[in-house]
N, C-alpha and C positions, 0 to 999 in steps of 0.2 A: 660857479664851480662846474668844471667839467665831469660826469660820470663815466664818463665813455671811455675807463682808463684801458683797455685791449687796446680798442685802437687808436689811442695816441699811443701806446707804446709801439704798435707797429710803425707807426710811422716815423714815430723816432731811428727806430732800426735800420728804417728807410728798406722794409720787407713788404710794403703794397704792393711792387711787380717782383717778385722773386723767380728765378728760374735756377736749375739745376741741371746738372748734366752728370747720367750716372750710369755704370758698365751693368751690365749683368748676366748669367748664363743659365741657363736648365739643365739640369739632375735630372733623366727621368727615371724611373725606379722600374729596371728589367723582373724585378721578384714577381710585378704584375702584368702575367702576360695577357690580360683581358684586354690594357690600355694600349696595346704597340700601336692600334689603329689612331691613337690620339699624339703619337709622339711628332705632330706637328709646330717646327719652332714657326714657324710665319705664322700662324693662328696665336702660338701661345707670345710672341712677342707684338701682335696687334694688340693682342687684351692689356698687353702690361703696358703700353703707350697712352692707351685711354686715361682720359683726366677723371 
């Protein structure tokens, strides 16, 4: 008897290599003007790329 039911379900699903492909944008919030130095999108969409 199998215990390892997770992943046989994954693999049933056939989700072992999964990939997605997804849009997204940045809101920066003007109320704080401490951050304008931060409203970097090429920094802020390296972070969100990372795995």
């Amino acid at each position: 008897m199998d215990i390892s039911f997770g992943c046989v379900v994954r693999i049933i699903a056939g989700m072992d290599n999964a990939c997605y492909r997804a849009k997204a944008h940045f809101k920066w919030n003007y109320n704080r003007p401490e951050l304008a130095c931060d409203r970097n999108v090429g920094k802020h969409l390296s972070i969100a790329k990372k795995e």
